[in-house]
MISEKOL-208848 format. One line per field, with one value per residue (C-alpha): x negated, y negated, z negated. Coordinates in steps of 0.1 Angstrom, whole numbers, plus 5000, padded with zeros to 4 digits. Layout:
// residues N
xx: X, ...
yy: Y, ...
zz: Z, ...
//
This chain:
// residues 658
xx: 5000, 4987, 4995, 5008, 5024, 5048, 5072, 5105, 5113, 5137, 5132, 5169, 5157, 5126, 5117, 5111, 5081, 5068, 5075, 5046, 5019, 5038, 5036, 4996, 4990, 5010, 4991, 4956, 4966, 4971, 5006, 5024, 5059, 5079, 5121, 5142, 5183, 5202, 5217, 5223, 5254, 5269, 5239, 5244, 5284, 5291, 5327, 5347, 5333, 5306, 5272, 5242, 5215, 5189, 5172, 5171, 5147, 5123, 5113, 5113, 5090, 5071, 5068, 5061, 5031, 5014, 5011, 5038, 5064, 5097, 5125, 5158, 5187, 5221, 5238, 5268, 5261, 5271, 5303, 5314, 5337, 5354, 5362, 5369, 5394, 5406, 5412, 5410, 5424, 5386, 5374, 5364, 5386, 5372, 5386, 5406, 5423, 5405, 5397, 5358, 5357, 5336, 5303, 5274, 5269, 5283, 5318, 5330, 5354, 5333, 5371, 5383, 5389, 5393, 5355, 5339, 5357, 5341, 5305, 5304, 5311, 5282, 5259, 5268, 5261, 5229, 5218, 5222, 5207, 5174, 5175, 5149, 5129, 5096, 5091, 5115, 5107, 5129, 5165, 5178, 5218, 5232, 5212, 5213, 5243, 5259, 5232, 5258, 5278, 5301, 5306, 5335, 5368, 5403, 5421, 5450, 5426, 5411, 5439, 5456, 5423, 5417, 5455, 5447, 5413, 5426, 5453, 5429, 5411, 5442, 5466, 5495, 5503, 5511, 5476, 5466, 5483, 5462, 5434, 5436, 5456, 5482, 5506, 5487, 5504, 5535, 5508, 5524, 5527, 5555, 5541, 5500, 5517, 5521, 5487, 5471, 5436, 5422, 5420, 5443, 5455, 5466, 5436, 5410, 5423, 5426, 5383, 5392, 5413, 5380, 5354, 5377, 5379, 5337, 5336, 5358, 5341, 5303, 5320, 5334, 5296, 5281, 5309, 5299, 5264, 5268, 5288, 5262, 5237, 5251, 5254, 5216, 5202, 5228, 5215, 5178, 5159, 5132, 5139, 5141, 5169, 5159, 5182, 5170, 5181, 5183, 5168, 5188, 5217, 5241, 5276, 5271, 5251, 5224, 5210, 5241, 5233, 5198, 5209, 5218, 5186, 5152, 5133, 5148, 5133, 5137, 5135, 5109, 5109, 5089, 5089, 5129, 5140, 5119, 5138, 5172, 5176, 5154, 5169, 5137, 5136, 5117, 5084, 5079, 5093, 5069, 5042, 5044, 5065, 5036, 5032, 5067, 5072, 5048, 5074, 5103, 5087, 5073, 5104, 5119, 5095, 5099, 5134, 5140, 5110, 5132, 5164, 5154, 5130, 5102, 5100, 5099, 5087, 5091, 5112, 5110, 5076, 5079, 5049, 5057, 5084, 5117, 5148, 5178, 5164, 5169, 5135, 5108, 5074, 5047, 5025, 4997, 4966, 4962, 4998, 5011, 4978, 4985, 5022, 5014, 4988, 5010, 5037, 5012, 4997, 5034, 5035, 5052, 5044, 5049, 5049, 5066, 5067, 5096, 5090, 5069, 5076, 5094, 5127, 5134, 5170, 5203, 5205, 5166, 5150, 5130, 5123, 5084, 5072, 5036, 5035, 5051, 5075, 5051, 5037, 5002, 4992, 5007, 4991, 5004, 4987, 4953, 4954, 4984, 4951, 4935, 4956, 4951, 4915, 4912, 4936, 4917, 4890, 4909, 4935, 4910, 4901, 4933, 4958, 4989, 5014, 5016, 5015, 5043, 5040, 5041, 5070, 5104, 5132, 5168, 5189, 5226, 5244, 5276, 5261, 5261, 5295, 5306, 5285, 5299, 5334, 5328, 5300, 5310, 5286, 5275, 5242, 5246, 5233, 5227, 5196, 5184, 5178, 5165, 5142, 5129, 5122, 5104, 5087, 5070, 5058, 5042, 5025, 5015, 4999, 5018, 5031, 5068, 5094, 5129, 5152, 5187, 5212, 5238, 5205, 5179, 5148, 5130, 5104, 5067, 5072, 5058, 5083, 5118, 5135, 5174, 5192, 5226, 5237, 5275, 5287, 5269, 5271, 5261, 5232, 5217, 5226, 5211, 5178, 5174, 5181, 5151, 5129, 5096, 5085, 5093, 5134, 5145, 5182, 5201, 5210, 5247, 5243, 5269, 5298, 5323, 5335, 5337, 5376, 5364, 5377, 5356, 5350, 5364, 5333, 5322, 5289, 5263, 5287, 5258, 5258, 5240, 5217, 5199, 5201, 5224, 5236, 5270, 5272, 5302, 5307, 5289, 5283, 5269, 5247, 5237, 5203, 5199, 5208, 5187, 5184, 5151, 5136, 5113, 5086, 5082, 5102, 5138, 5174, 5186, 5221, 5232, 5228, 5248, 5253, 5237, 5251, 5223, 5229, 5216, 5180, 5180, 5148, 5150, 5119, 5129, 5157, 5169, 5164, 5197, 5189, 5211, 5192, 5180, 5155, 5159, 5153, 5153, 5121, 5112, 5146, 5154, 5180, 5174, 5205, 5199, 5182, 5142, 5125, 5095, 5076, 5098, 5097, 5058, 5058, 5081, 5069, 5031, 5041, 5066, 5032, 5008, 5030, 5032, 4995, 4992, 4968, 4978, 4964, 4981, 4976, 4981, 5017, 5001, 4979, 4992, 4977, 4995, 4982, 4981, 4971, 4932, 4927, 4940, 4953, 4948, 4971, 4966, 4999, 4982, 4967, 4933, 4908, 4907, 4874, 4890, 4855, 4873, 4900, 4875, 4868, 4831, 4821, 4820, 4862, 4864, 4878, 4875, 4858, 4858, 4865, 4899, 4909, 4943, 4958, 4932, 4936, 4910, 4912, 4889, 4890, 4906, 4868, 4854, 4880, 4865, 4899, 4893
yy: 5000, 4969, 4935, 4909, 4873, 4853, 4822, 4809, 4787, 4765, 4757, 4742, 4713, 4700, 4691, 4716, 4698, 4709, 4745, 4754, 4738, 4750, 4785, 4779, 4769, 4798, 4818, 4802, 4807, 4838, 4849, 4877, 4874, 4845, 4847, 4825, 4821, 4831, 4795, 4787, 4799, 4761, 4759, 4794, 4792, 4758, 4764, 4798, 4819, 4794, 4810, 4790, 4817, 4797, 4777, 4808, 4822, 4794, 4793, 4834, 4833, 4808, 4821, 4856, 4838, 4831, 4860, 4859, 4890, 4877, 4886, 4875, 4867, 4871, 4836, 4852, 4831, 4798, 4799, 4770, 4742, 4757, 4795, 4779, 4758, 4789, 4810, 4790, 4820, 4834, 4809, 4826, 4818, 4814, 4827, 4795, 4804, 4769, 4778, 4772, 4742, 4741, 4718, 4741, 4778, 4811, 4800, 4832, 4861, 4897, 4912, 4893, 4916, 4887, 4873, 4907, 4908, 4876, 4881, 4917, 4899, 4870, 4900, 4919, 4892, 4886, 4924, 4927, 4897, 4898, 4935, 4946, 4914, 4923, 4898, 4906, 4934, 4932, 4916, 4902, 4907, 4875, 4856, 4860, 4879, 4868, 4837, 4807, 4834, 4843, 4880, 4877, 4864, 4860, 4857, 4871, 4893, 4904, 4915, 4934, 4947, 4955, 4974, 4996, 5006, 5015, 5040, 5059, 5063, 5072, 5086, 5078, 5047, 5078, 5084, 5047, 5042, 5067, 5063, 5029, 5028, 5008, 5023, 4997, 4963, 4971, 4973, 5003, 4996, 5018, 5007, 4997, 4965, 4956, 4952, 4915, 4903, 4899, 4864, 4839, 4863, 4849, 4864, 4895, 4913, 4954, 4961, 4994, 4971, 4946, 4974, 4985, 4957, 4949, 4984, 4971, 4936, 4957, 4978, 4948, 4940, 4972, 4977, 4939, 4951, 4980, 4966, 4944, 4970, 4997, 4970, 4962, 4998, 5002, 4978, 4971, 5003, 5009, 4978, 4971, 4957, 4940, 4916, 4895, 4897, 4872, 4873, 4882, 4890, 4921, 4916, 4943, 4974, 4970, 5007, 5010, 4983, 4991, 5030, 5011, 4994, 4999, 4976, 4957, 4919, 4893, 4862, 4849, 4818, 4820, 4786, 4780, 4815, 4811, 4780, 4787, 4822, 4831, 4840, 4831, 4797, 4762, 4771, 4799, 4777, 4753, 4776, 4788, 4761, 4760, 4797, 4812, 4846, 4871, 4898, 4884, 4884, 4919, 4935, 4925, 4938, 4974, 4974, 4961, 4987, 5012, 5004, 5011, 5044, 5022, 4999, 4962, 4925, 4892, 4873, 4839, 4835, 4799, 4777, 4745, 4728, 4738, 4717, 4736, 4746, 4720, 4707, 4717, 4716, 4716, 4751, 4752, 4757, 4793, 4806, 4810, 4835, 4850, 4854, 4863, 4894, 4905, 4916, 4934, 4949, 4967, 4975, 4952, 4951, 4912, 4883, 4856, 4818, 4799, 4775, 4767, 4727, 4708, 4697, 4657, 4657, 4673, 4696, 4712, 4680, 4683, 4722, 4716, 4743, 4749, 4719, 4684, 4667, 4646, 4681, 4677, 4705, 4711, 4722, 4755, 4762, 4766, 4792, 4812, 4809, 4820, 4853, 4859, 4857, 4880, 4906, 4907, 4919, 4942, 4959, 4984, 4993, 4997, 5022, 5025, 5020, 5015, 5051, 5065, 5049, 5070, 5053, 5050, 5029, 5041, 5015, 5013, 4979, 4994, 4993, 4953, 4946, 4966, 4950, 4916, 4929, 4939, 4925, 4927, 4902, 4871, 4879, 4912, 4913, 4950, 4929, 4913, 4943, 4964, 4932, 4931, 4965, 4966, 4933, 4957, 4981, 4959, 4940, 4975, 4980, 4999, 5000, 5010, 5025, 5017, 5051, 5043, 5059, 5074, 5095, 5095, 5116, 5119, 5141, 5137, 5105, 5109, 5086, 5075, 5049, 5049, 5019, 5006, 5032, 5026, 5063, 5095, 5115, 5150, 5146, 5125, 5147, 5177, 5154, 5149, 5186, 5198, 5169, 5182, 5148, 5126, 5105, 5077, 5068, 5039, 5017, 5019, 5045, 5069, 5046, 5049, 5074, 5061, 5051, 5025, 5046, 5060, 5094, 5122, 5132, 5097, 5083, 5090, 5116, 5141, 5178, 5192, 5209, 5180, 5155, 5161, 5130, 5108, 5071, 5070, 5027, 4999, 4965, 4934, 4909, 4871, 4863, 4844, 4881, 4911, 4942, 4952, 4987, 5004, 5014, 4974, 4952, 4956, 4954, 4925, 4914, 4950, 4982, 5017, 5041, 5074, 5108, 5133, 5169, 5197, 5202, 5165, 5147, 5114, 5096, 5055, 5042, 5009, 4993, 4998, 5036, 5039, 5065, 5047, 5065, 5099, 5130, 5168, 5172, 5151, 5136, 5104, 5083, 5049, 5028, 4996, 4970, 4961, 4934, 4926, 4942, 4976, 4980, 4979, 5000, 5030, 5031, 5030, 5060, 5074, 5068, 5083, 5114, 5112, 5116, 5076, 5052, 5020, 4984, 4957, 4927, 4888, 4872, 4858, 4885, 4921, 4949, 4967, 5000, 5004, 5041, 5042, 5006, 4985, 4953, 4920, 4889, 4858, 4837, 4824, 4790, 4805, 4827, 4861, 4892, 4918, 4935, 4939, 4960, 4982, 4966, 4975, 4977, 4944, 4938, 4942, 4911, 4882, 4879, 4899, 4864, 4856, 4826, 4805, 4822, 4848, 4879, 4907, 4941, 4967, 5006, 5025, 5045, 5012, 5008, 5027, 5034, 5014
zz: 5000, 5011, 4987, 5006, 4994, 5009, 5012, 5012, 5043, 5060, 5096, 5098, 5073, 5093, 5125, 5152, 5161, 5131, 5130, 5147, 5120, 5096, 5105, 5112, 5075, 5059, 5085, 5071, 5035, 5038, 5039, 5054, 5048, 5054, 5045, 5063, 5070, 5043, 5035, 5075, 5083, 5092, 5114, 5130, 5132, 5133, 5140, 5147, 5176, 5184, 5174, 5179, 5175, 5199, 5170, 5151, 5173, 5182, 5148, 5146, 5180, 5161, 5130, 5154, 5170, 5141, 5129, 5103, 5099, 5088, 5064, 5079, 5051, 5058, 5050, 5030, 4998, 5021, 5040, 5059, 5051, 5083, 5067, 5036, 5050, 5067, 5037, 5008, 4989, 4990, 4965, 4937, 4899, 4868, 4834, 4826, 4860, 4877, 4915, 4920, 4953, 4981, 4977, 4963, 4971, 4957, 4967, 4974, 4955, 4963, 4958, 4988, 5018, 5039, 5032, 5038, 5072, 5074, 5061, 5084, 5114, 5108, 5099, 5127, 5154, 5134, 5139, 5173, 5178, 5159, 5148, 5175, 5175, 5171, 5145, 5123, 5095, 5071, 5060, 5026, 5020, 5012, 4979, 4941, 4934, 4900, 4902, 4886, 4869, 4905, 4896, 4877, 4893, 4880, 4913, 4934, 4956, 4922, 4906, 4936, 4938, 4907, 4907, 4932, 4916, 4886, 4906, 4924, 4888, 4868, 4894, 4869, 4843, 4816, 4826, 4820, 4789, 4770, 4782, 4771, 4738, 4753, 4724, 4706, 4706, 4726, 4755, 4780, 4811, 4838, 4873, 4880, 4896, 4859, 4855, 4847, 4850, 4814, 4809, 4798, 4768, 4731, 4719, 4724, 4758, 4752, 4751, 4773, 4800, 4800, 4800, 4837, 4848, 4847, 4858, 4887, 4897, 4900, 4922, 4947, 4944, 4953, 4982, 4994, 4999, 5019, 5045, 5050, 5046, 5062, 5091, 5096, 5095, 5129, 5148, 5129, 5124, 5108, 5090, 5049, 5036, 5005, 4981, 4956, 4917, 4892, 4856, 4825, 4847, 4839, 4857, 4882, 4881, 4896, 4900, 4923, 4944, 4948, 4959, 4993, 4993, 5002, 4984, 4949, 4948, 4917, 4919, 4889, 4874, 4841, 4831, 4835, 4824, 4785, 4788, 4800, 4791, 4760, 4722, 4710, 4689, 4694, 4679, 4706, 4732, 4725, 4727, 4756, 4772, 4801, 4808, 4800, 4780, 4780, 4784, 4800, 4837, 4829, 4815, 4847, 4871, 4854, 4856, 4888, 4899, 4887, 4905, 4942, 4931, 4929, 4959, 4948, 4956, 4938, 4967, 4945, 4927, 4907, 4917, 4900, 4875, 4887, 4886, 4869, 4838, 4800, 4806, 4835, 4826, 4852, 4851, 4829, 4854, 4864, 4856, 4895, 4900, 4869, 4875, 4911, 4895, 4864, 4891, 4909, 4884, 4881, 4913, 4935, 4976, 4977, 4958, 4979, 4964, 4961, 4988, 5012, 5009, 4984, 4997, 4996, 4991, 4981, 4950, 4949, 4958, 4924, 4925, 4937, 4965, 4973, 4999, 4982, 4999, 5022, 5030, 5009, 4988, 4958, 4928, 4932, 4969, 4956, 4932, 4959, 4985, 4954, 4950, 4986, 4989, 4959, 4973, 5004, 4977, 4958, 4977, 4986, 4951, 4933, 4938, 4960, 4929, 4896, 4886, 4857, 4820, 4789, 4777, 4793, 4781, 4789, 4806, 4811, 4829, 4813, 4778, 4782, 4796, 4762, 4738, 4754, 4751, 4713, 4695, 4665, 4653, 4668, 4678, 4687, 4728, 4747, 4766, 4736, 4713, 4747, 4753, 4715, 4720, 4750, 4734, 4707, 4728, 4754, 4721, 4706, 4743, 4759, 4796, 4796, 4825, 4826, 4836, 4842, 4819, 4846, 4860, 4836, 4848, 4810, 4823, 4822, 4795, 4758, 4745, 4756, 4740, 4740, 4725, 4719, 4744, 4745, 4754, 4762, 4798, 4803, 4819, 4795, 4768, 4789, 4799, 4758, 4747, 4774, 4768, 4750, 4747, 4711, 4718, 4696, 4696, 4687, 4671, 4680, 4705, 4712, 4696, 4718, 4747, 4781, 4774, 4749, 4718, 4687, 4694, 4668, 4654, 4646, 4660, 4674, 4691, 4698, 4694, 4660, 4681, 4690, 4659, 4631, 4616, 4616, 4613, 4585, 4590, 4601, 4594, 4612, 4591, 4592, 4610, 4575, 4559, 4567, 4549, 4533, 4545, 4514, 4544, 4552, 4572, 4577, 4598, 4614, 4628, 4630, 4602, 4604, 4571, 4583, 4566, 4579, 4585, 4566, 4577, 4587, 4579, 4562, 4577, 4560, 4540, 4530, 4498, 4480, 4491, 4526, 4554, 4584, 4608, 4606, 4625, 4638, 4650, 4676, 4681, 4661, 4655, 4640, 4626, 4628, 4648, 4632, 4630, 4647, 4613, 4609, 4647, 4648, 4619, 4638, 4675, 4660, 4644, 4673, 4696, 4676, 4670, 4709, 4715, 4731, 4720, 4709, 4706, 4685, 4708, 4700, 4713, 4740, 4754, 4774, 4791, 4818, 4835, 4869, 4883, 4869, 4860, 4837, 4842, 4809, 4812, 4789, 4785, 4754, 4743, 4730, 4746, 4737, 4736, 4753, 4741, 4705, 4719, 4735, 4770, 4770, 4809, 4839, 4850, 4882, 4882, 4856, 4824, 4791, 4775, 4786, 4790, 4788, 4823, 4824, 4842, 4841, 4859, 4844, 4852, 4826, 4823, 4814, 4784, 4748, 4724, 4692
//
């Protein structure tokens, strides 16, 4: 596998006469890829019927000519004020039943059949016009689903949709009504044409009716994908078609979508996500306010790795402040290289910045690209020629792919949508306590794998992970009961059954066989409350009351004497949700029972592995002597000081355990 970077460009919004120099410089830096189209559709369609493809392909021929092989988006994310005005019924609604207007992007309902009709059509025309162009290679299906929270929509197309999804599932309203409790609350319903949207209810909506109805909407998403997919492999061979995620975002299920893909993309913007989308407080903010969070950029590369079998690119790469986030700081110096490395160093085939020059009007005018406005370099060119030149270098030494971790973290989409139905405390959050989680074993060291739930493939890992897992399938329960490697369950885990309803033999709903222990009640506690363990540390926001089985080890308990990690053999279940301190305490343990090393690392400073080298990022304000964690041999690349933004590659040979 060769490492390649790219860009993000717009022919439509300069001047053809400068097309051509444009494509010469990324050419000269280095690039590969260039993505282009998938906000163009006025341009392309100005009005029914009347394509205007010819622009298109100058700048493809010229993007061609240079030496530049181009991703081509579809421009579903931006229909025209023409369509709209067609069928305003496609606007998506929100919760408070407001129709969303026409005047940004993203104003679209995935459940109207309408639209799709619509966006295959564009697609289509697109394929057959540009699917055998030489210098096209790959396609993106439309942009950013769910980005500005569009996954969700309360509308008439929704909830006729949404009725005849839940009769092919049920078959019969009898069938409905128990499956959902309707009994409770006067609730039953005679005819699915009964059925309302939950929104707009007195108060809490039936959790079961919500959990279908999110089950519902990622399915509108998945079937929107295909038919755009399904499109370009007709008419585009040979082709990738690629889409690009968002961070922190869990409206749809992503391993479905990425089953109809060939390569998962993200789009990564460190210094706006530890921002925008972080639960840490203002201290750490602070901290790192110029280099973003050491794990959020990571923990995102894994799982999106995982969700098209381990094909994946950064299609956005952040080179400069951004514009949507509270406040955009500029980079600290060195953060896009070391951004641009950390997501090769888990394995992705691209890294393509977010864009090639900054935009002087409309909505993005202040998101910086790696060319400013007046098309001088931006800070952010140098250290992307930077990358490039050192690729060139490297690309021959490291291997194809990341290689499997040791760890694997079990990941479920429909474990979020539940948790957000029913918290049952304020702060509890299925990404947060996966992300403090992974956070711990990435500061312990360790490189992690994310399997998904629905088909998780537990074999070859030393220690799997599976947290706030809202109900069990067989398969999982199979994978676990053949697993020779060491599992640790919950918290919260097993708590419900797929209908939404406490199962009859109380959580964690798993057969004695494999760990014999009941959760008899619950509680969820203050932030400003945590319960004490007697090993050290303690639970936060979330503790279960374990009653273990005979034969049942009790490994920890709290201090007014409650079991909390126990186990049967090398199956544990853990009830509650540590802090930083107890979840040190129990993974160093976990690991060491595992037979894998670990190295307790600074905040700021992680190690990923990547085949036989091992890759050292620096987020961090201070240098740090990777020699006193055992780096005793010349990096391949960079120093054995690190500094703020270093980034050191060094062959796992050259690395002595300490």
């Amino acid at each position: 596998m060769n490492r390649c970077l790219g860009v993000c460009y717009y022919p439509e919004h300069w001047p053809e006469n400068q097309w051509a120099e444009d494509a010469s410089r990324m050419a000269e830096l280095g690039l590969t890829y260039v993505r282009i189209g998938e906000f163009a559709w006025s341009r392309l369609e100005p009005q029914r019927g009347l394509y205007d493809f010819d622009w298109l392909k100058r700048a493809i021929d010229t993007l061609h000519n240079a030496g530049l092989k181009v991703v081509l988006g579809t421009p579903t994310a931006t229909p025209p004020k023409w369509l709209v005005d067609e069928m305003p019924d496609m606007l998506p609604v929100g919760a408070d039943g407001t129709r969303r207007g026409f005047g940004s992007r993203r104003h679209y309902d995935f459940s109207h059949d309408g639209y799709l009709e619509e966006c295959k059509r564009i697609t289509l025309a697109l394929a057959k016009a540009f699917g055998a162009h030489p210098g096209v290679l790959a396609w993106q299906t439309d942009n950013e689903y769910d980005c500005h929270n569009t996954t969700l929509s309360y509308s008439p197309a929704a909830r006729e949709g949404f009725q005849a999804w839940l009769q092919r599932k049920y078959q019969s309203p009898e069938a409905l009504n128990r499956a959902w409790g309707n009994v409770f609350w006067s609730m039953e319903i005679a005819d699915f044409s009964q059925i309302e949207l939950p929104n707009l209810t007195v108060t809490e909506a039936n959790p079961a009716h919500v959990m279908d109805f999110r089950r519902y909407a990622s399915d509108m998403v998945v079937r929107f994908n295909k038919a755009q997919a399904d499109i370009i492999r007709t008419y585009s061979p040979g082709r990738d078609v690629i889409h690009n995620f968002m961070g922190r975002t869990l409206t749809f299920e992503h391993f479905a979508v990425g089953a109809d893909l060939d390569i998962s993309s993200w789009d990564s913007y460190p210094l706006g996500f530890l921002e925008d989308r972080s639960d840490r407080g203002d201290a750490w903010k602070r901290k790192f306010a110029r280099a973003g969070d050491p794990d959020f950029q990571a923990f995102h590369h894994d799982l999106y790795r995982a969700t098209s079998k381990g094909r994946w690119w950064v299609m956005e790469q952040q080179p400069g402040p951004v514009n949507w986030a509270p406040h955009n700081p500029a980079p600290r110096d060195g953060m896009v290289r070391l951004w641009s490395w950390e997501a090769f160093a888990h394995g992705a085939e691209t890294v393509s910045y977010f864009r090639w020059r900054q935009a002087p009007f409309a909505q993005e005018q202040m998101h910086a690209g790696l060319l400013r406005p007046d098309s001088v370099e931006a800070e952010g060119f140098a250290e992307a020629a930077q990358v490039a030149a050192e690729i060139k270098t490297l690309n021959a030494e490291l291997s194809a792919n990341a290689g499997k971790a040791d760890v694997a973290i079990v990941f479920d989409y429909a474990s979020a949508w539940a948790w957000e139905i029913q918290p049952q405390g304020r702060e509890f959050d299925y990404f947060r306590l996966v992300f403090d989680i992974y956070r711990s074993m990435r500061k312990l060291g360790l490189s992690v794998d994310f399997v998904p739930a629905s088909a998780a493939d537990l074999v070859g890992y030393k220690l799997v992970s599976i947290p706030g897992l809202f109900a069990w399938n067989e398969e999982l329960v199979e994978a676990i009961r053949c697993h020779d490697g060491v599992v640790l369950i919950g918290p919260r885990s097993g708590s419900k059954t797929a209908d939404f309803t406490i199962p009859e033999n109380l959580p964690p709903s798993l057969p004695t066989d494999i760990i014999d222990v009941t959760v008899s009640r619950v509680e969820s506690l203050r932030a400003d409350m945590p319960v004490a363990a007697r090993e050290g540390g303690g639970f936060q926001f979330w503790r279960e009351f374990l009653q273990p089985g005979p034969g049942t080890e009790v490994i920890a308990t709290t201090e007014d004497g409650v079991a909390a990690w126990v186990a049967n053999g090398t199956r544990h279940y853990l009830g509650g949700w540590p802090d930083e301190d107890l979840m040190a305490h129990i993974l160093t343990r976990l690991a060491g029972h595992s037979g894998i090393a670990v190295t307790t690392l600074p905040d700021g400073v992680r190690l990923r592995r990547h085949g036989a080298h091992v890759f050292a990022f620096n987020y961090g304000n201070d240098s740090f002597d990777l020699a006193s964690i055992g780096w005793n041999d010349t990096p391949l690349m960079g120093e054995l000081t690190l500094a703020p933004s270093g980034v050191a590659v060094m062959p796992a040979s050259g690395i002595k355990a300490t």
